[in-house]
MARVEXLO-105390 format. One record per atom (N, C-alpha, C): x, y, z. Coordinates in steps of 0.2 Angstrom, whole numbers, plus 5000, padded with zeros to 4 digits. Each point is the difference from the previous one (the first is absolute). Example, Ala and Ser with C-alpha at 12.3 -4.5 7.8 and 13.67 -1.06 7.14 Angstrom:
REM MARVEXLO-105390
506649725039/499650065000/500450065000/499850054996/500450065001/499650055003/
REM end
This chain:
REM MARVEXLO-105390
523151815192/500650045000/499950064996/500150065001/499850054998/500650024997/500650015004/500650034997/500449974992/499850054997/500649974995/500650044998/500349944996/500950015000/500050034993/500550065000/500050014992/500749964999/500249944995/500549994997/500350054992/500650025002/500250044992/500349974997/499849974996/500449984994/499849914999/499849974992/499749925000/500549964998/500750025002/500549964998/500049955005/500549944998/499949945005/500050025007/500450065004/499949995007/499350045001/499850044996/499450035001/499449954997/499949964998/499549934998/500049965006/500649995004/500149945004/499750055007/500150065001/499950055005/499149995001/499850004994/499350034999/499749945001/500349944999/499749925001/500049995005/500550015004/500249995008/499750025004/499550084999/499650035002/499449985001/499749984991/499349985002/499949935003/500449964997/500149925003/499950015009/500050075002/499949995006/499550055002/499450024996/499650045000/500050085000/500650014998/500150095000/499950004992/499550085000/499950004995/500750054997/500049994994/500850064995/499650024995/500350064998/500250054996/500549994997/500249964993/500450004999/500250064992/500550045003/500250054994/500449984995/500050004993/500349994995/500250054993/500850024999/499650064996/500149964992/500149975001/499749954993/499350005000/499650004993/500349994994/500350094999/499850055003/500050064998/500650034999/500449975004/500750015000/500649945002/500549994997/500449944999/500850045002/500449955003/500650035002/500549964993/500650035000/500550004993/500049935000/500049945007/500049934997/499349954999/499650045002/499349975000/499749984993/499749974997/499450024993/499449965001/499949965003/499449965001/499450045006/499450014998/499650035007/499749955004/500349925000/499849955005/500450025006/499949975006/500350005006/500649954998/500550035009/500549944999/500449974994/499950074998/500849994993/500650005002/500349934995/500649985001/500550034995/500350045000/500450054996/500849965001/500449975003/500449994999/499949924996/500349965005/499849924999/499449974999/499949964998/499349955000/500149955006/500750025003/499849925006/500250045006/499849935004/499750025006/500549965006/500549994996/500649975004/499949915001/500449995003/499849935002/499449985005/499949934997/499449975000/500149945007/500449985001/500449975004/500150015006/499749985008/499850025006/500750035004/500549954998/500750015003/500550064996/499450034997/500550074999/499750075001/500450035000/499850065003/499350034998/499750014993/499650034999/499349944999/500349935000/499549955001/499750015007/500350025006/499849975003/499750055003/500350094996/499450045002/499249994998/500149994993/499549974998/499449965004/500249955003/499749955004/499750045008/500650045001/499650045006/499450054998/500350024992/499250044998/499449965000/500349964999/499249954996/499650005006/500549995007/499649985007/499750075002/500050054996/499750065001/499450014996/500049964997/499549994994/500250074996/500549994997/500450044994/499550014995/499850064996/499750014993/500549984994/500750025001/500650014995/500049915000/500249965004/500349945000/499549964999/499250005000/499549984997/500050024994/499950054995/499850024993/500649984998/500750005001/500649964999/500149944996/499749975007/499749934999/499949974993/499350055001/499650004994/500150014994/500550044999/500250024993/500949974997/500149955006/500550004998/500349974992/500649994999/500349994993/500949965003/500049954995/500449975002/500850024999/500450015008/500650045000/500549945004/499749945002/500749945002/499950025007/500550035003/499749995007/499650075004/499750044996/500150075001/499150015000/499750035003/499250044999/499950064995/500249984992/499850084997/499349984997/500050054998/499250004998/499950064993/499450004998/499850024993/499850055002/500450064999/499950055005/499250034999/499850004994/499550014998/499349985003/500249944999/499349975006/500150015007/500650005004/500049995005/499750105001/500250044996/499650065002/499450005000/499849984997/499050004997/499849975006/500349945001/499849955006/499950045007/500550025003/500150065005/499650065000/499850054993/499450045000/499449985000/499949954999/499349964999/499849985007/500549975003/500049995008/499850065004/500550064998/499950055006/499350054998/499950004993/499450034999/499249965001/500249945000/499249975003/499949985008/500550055005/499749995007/499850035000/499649985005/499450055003/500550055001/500250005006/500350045006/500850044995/499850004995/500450054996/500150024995/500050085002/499750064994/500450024998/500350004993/500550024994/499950055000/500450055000/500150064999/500250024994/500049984993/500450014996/500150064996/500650004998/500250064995/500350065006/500149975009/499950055005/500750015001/500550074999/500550005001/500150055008/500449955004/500150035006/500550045000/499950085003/500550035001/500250045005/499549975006/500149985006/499849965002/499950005008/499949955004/499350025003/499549984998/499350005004/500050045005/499750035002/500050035007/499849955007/499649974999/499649965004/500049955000/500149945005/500149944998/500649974998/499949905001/500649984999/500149994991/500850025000/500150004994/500649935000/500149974993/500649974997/500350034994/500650015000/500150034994/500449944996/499949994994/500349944998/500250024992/500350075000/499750024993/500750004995/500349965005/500849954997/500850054996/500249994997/500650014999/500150044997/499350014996/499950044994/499850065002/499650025008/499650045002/500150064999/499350054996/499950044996/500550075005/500350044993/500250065004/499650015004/499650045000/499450045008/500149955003/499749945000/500449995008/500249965005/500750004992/500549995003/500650075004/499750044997/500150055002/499950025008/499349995002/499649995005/500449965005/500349944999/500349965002/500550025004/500350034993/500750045004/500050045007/499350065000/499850035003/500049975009/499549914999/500050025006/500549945001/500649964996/500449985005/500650044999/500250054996/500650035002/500549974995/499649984993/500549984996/499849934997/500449984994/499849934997/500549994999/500549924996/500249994996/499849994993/500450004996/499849984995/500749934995/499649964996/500449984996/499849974995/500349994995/499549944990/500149955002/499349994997/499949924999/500049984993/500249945000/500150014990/499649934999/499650004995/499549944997/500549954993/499749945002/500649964994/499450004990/500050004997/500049994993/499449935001/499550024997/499549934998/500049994991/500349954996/499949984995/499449954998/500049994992/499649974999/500249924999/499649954997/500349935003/500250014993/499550004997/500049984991/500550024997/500450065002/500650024999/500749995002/500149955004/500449965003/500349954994/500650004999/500449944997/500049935002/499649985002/499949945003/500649944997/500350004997/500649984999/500549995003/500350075004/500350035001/499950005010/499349985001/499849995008/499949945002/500049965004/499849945004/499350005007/499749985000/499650005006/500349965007/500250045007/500049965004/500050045006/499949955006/500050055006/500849995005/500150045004/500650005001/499949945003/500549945004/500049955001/499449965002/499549994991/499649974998/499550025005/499850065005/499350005001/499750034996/499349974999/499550034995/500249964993/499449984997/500149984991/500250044996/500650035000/500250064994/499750055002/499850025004/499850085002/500150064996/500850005000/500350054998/500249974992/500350064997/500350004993/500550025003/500749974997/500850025002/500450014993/499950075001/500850034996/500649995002/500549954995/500749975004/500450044995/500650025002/500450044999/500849965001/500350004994/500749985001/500250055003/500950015000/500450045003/500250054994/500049994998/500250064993/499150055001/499749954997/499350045001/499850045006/500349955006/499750075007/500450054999/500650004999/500650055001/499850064996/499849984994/499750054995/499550045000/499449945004/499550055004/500150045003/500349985007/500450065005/500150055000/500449984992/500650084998/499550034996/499549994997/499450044997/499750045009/499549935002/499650035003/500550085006/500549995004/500550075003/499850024994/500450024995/500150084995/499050014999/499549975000/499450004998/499750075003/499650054993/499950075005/499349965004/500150055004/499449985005/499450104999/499449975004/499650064998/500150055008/500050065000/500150065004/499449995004/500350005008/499550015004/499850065003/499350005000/499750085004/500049995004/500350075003/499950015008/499349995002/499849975006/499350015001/500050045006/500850005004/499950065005/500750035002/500050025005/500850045002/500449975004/499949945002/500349975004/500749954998/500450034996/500549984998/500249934995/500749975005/500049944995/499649954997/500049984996/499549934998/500349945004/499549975002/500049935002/499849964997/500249945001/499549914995/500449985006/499349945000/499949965005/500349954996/500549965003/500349964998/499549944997/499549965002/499449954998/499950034994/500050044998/499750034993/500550064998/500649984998/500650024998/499949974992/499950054997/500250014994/500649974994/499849954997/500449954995/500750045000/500050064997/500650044998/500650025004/499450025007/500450015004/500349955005/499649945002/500549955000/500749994997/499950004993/500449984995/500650035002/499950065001/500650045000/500449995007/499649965005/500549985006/500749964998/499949934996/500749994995/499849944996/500149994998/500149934995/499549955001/499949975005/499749945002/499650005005/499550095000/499850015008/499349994996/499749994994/499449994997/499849934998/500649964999/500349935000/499949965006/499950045006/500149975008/499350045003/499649994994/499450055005/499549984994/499550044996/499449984997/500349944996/500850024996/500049954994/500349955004/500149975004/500249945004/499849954997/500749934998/499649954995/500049965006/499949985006/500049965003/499549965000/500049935001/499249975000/499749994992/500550024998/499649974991/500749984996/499649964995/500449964995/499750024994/500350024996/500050034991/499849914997/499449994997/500049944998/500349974994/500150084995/500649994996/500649985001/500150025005/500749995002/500449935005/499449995002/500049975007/500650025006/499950075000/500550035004/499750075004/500250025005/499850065003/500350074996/499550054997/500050054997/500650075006/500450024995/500250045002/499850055004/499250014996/499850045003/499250004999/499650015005/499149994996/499650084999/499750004999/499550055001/499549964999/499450015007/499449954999/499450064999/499649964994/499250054999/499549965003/499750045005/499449965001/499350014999/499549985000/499449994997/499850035003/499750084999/499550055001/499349995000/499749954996/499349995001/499849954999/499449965003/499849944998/500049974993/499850044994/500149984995/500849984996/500650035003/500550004998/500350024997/499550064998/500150054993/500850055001/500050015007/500450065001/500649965008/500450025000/500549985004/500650075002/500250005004/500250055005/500749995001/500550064997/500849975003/500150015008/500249915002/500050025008/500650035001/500050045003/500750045004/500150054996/499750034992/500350044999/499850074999/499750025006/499950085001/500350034996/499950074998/500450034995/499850085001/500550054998/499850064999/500450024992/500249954994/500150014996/499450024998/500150064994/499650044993/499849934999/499550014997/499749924995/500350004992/500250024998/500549984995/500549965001/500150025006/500749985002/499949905006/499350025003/499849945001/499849934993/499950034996/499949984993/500549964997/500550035000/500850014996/500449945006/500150035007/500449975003/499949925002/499250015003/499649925001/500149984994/499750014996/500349974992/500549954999/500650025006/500549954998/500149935005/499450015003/499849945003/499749934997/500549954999/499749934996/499250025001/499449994996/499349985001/499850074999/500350065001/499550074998/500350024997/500349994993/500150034993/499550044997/499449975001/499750044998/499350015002/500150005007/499450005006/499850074998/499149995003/499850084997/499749985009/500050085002/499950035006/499350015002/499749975002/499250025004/500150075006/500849995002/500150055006/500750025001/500250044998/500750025001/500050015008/500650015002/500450005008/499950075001/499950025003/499950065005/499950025009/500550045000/500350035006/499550055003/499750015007/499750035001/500250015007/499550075001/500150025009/499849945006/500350005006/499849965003/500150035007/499550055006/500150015004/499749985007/500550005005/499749965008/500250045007/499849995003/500250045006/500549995005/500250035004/500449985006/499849935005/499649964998/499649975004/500150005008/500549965002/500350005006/499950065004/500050064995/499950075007/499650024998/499149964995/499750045001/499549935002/499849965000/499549945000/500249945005/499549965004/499949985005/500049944996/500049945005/500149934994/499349974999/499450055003/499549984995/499750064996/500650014995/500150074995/499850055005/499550015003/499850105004/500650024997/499750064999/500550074999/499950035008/500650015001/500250005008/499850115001/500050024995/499750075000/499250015002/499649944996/499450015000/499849934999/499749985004/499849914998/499549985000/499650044996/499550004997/500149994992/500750015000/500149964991/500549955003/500049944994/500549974998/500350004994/500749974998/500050014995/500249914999/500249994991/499949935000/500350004994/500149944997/500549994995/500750034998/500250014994/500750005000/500250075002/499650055003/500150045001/500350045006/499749915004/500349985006/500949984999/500249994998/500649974998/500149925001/499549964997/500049944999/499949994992/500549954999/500150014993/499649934997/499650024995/499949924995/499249995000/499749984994/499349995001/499749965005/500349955003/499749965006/500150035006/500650035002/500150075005/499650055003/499850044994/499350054997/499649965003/499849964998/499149975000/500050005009/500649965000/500049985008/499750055005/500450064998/500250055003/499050055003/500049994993/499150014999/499549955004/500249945000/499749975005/500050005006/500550025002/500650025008/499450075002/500050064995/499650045003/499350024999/499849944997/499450005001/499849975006/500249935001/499949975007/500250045005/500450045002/500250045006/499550055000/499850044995/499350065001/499449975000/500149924997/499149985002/500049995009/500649975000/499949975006/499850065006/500550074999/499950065004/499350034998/499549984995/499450025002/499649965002/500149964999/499649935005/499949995007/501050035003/500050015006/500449945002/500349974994/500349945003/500749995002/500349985004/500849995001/500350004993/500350045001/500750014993/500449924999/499949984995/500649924998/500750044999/500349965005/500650004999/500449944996/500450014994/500349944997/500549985003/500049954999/500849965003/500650024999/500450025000/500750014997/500149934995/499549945001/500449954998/499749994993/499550054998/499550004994/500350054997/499950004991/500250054995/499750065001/499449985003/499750084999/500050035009/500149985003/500450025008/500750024997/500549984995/500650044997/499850054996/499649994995/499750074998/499950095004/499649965007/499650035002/500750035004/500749975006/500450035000/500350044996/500349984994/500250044996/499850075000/499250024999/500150064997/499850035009/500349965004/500150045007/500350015004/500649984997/500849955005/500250115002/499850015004/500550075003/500750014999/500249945000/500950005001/500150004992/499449994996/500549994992/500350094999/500550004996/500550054999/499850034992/500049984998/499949994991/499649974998/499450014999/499449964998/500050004993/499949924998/499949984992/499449965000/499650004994/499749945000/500149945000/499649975005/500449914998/499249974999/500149934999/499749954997/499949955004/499549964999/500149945006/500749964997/500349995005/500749924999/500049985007/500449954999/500049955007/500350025005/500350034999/500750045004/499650065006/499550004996/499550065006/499949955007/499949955000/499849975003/500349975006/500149995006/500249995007/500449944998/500549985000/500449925000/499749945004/499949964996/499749935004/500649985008/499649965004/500550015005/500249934997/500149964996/500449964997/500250004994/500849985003/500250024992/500049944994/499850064993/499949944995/500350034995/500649954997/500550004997/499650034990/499749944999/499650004994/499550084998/500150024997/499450084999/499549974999/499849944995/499350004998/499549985008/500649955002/499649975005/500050085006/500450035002/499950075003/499350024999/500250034993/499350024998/499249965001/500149944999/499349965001/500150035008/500349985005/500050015007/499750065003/500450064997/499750065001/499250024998/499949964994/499350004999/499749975002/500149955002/499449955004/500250035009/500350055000/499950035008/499650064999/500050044995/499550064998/499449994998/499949954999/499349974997/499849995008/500349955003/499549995007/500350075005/500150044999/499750065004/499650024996/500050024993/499450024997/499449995002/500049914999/499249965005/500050005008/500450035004/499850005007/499650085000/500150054996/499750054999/499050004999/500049914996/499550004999/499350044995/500350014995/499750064998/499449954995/499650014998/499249984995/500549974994/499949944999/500049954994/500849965001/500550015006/500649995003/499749914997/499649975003/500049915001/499950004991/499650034997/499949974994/500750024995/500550075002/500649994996/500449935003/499949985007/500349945002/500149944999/499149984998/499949944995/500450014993/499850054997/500349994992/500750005002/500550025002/500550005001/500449925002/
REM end
């Protein structure tokens, strides 16, 4: 095979892009303009940096991002193998040491044969010749994003906001308890429990909290947040109990001091395998860090937690997809690129990877010469693949896998868990009538 693909960018969907290529004998070019240059949320020059959370969603086949996961693996997925590999204990969830699981991913993609690192290469166009993937994510460098504008006629844009990694050793352990929401997992988590005087006061803190000025990064008017990664504060200020009924939910846990359900929790989860550093779940933020210092502060257990990483809010930009890409990514202008990850307007680390796996098996298969796979509607990544190509959508946002994308069983089942098991043991077997390489041995382990 002579022809090579040039893949832009080594973030997860451009890793899974450039695996999905060679795995079927296309040689890549894969561009990265790390280490030579880093975008405002980047610092690491390993591939497939996890910038916001350390997890990978649920672990669990009968839920949405479980059972994407499981249709990755049948594609022999890089992201949900080194996953695997690195993982770190979260109760029912796949997160991982973000650390290793980068190292792991670069180490992968740089000893294939059939793929040549480009590094330090920043794209600020589109190759002239040849099939391209752009997967140069959310963060994607002015030039060419720029470029971008140029040939679809425009972007959106809106912040993503990163939550706070603390250190463990500085935890009040006193003041925390270990446990996972309705005891899955041995203590996974650290739970901050909060009476009612205490949440109220944090509330009232965290609304009046300044927050830090954001730069324009272009002219395209209002700010947007994607609601998934809506920012602690600004939740807050929806009213009283909207942060209560959302990250700080006490459901499924018991205060062992108390032997009662906390009014409210804030759970930290274990960032790396050593256990050293832990992650506030749910709490995105664009507060100054003084001010994330001062307000978390009044959270039982972080008195006097010291920060590895304060919260920070960044740009996050994606396309029209629906009027501009085909539902195996093509850019419907020139399809000779694809484009891939969140820039697609699929939202979430598992989403991205997918997305990068989606077009790399569509452009291996077009040069091999082989019939285009079409996925099922009844598969997460056949929802994916609609999504960013439903004609009829009117207002396109990013979404995420959830069960809902998913065609209704023709029987009705009252129970959701049992739904969800049903729905995924329906999408797993079109996944295997599809038949793809290593489908019987995900079957056995299973």
């Amino acid at each position: 095979m002579s022809a090579r693909v040039t893949v832009l960018g080594a973030g997860l969907a451009g890793c899974e892009a450039a695996w999905a290529l060679a795995g079927r004998g296309i040689p890549v070019e894969l561009w990265e303009m790390k280490p030579k240059r880093f975008s405002p949320a980047h610092r690491s020059p390993d591939f497939a940096e996890l910038v916001c959370s350390n997890s990978l969603k649920a672990a669990r086949v009968n839920s949405a991002a479980g059972l994407l996961k499981a249709e990755m693996e049948r594609l022999s997925s890089l992201v949900v193998s080194a996953a695997r590999d690195c993982a770190v204990p979260a109760g029912g969830a796949l997160a991982v040491d973000r650390e290793l699981f980068s190292k792991r991913i670069t180490e992968r993609i740089c000893s294939h044969p059939l793929i040549a690192v480009k590094a330090g290469a920043e794209a600020t166009d589109f190759p002239a010749e040849g099939r391209v993937i752009a997967a140069t994510g959310p963060l994607t460098s002015d030039a060419l994003a720029g470029r971008i504008r140029e040939l679809c006629g425009g972007a959106l844009s809106f912040y993503d906001a990163a939550a706070p990694i603390v250190e463990a050793a500085s935890l009040n352990r006193g003041r925390v308890f270990p446990a996972a929401r309705y005891g899955r997992g041995d203590g996974d988590y650290l739970n901050c429990p909060m009476n009612r005087e205490e949440y109220e006061n944090f509330v009232r803190e965290l609304v009046a909290a300044e927050r830090a000025p954001l730069h324009s990064f272009d002219q395209e008017g209002d700010l947007r947040v994607y609601e998934g990664c809506m920012p602690i504060e600004v939740l807050a200020s929806r009213g009283a109990d909207a942060i209560r009924f959302g990250p700080m939910k006490p459901v499924g846990l018991v205060d062992p001091k108390t032997g009662r359900r906390p009014w409210a929790v804030l759970q930290l989860r274990r960032e790396n395998a050593e256990g050293t550093l832990y992650n506030l779940v749910g709490f995105q933020t664009n507060l100054k860090f003084p001010e994330q210092k001062r307000v978390f502060g009044m959270i039982p257990g972080l008195e006097n937690a010291e920060y590895a990483r304060y919260g920070v809010m960044h740009r996050n930009t994606f396309l029209d997809s629906p009027r501009l890409l085909d539902e195996t990514f093509a850019f419907l202008s020139d399809r000779r690129i694809r484009f891939a990850g969140q820039i697609t307007g699929v939202e979430g680390y598992v989403e991205s990877a997918a997305s990068g796996i989606l077009a790399g098996l569509h452009t291996a298969n077009e040069l091999l010469g082989k019939e285009p796979v079409r996925f099922p509607a009844e598969t997460m990544l056949g929802a994916l693949s609609r999504h960013v190509s439903n004609r009829e959508t009117k207002d396109f946002q990013p979404m995420g896998a959830n069960m809902g994308a998913l065609p209704p069983l023709s029987e009705r089942i009252r129970d959701r868990q049992q739904r969800y098991q049903a729905l995924a043991e329906r999408s797993l077997r079109a996944m295997d009538r599809l038949g793809f390489p290593g489908t019987e041995e995900r079957k056995t382990e299973e």
